[in-house]
C-alpha positions in Angstrom: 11.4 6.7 25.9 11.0 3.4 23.8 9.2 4.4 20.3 7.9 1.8 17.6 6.4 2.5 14.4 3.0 1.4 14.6 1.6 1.5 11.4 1.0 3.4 7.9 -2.9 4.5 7.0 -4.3 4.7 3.4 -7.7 6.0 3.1 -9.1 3.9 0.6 -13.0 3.4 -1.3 -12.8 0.1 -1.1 -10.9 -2.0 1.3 -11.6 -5.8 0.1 -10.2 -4.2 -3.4 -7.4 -2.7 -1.9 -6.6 -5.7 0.5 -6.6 -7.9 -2.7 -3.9 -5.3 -4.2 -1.3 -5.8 -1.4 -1.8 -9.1 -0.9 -0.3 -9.7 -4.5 2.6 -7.5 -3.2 3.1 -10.0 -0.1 0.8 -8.0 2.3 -1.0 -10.9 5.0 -4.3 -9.5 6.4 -3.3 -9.9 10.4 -6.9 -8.3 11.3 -10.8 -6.4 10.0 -12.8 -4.0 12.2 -15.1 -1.2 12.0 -14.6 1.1 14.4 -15.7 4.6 15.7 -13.8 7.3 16.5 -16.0 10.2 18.6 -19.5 10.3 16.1 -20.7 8.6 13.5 -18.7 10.8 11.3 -15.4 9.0 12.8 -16.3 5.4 11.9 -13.9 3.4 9.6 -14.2 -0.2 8.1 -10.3 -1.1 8.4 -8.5 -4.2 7.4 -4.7 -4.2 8.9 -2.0 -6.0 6.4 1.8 -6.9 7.4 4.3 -8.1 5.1 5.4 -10.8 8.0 1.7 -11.6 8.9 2.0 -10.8 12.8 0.4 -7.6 14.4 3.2 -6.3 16.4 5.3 -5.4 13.2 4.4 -2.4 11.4 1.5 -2.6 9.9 -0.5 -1.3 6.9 -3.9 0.0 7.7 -6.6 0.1 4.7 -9.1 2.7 6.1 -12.4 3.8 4.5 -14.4 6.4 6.1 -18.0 5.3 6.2 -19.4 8.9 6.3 -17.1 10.3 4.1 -15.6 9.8 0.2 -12.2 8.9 0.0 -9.6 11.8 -1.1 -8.2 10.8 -4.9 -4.2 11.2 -4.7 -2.7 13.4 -7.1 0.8 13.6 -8.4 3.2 13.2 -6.3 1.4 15.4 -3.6 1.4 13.1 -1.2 3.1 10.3 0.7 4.4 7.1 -1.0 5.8 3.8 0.6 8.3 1.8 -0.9 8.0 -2.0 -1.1 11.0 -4.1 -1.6 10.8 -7.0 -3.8 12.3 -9.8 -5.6 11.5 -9.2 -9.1 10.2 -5.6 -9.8 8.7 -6.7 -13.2 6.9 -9.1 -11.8 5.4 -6.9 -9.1 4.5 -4.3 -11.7 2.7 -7.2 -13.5 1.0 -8.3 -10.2 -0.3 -4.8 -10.2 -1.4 -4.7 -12.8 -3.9 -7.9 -12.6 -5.0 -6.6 -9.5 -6.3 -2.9 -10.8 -3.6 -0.5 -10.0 -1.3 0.8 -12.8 2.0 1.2 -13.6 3.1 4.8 -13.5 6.9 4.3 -14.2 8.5 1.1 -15.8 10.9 -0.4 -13.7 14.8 0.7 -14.1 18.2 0.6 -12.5 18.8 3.2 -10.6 22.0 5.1 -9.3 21.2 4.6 -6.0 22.1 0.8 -6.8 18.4 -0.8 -6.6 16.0 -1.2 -9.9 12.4 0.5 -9.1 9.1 1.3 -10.2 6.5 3.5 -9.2 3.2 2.2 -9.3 -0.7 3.1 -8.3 -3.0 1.2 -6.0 -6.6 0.7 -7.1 -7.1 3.9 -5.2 -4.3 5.8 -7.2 -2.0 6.2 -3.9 1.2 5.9 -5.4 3.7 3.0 -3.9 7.6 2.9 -5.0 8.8 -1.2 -6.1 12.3 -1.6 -5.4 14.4 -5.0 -5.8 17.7 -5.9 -7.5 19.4 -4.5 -10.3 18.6 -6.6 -13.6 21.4 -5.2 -15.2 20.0 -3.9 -19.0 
């Protein structure tokens, strides 16, 4: 059996807010739909987001319910991704302009990498890692 990863859902209250966020990470938006699943209560405005801007790698789905509020993450219950990048600072500061927050400044780590932990505009909470800056 041949398995992919398809792709990674965030339920979100605002998608065009939220696709704004990971495109300042490097996101491209590879595709928008609403779409139902079973009633009305299934329905979901999605926008789909790759960081190589082609559909068949895995994919980050921004997902709002229409009939329902979105959940608000809490500390650390939840899932996180982790982003890789070339300059953590500068990622935390790209967050920043684009209404998430930093929740942890960025720092060299043990495990050889520097990282930050950061909040979307939602609150879900995403882990920067790049090179060690060395201070």
């Amino acid at each position: 059996m041949a398995t992919r990863w398809g792709h990674t859902k965030r339920i979100v209250a605002d998608v065009a807010a939220a696709e704004r966020f990971y495109a300042a990470l490097g996101f491209t938006t590879t595709n928008r739909i609403v779409a139902g699943e079973g009633d009305d209560r299934g329905h979901q405005e999605q926008t789909y987001m790759s960081t190589t801007g082609e559909q068949r790698s895995h994919q980050l789905v921004l997902c709002r319910f229409l009939a329902y509020p979105p959940p608000r993450p809490v500390y650390p219950g939840e899932s996180w991704i982790c982003i890789g990048v070339p300059d953590v600072e500068e990622a935390c500061e790209a967050v920043l302009r684009h209404g998430g927050s930093v929740f942890q400044a960025g720092q060299d780590t043990e495990h050889g990498v520097r990282a930050a932990v950061v909040a979307d505009v939602d609150g879900h909470f995403v882990e920067l890692v790049g090179p060690l800056r060395g201070d």
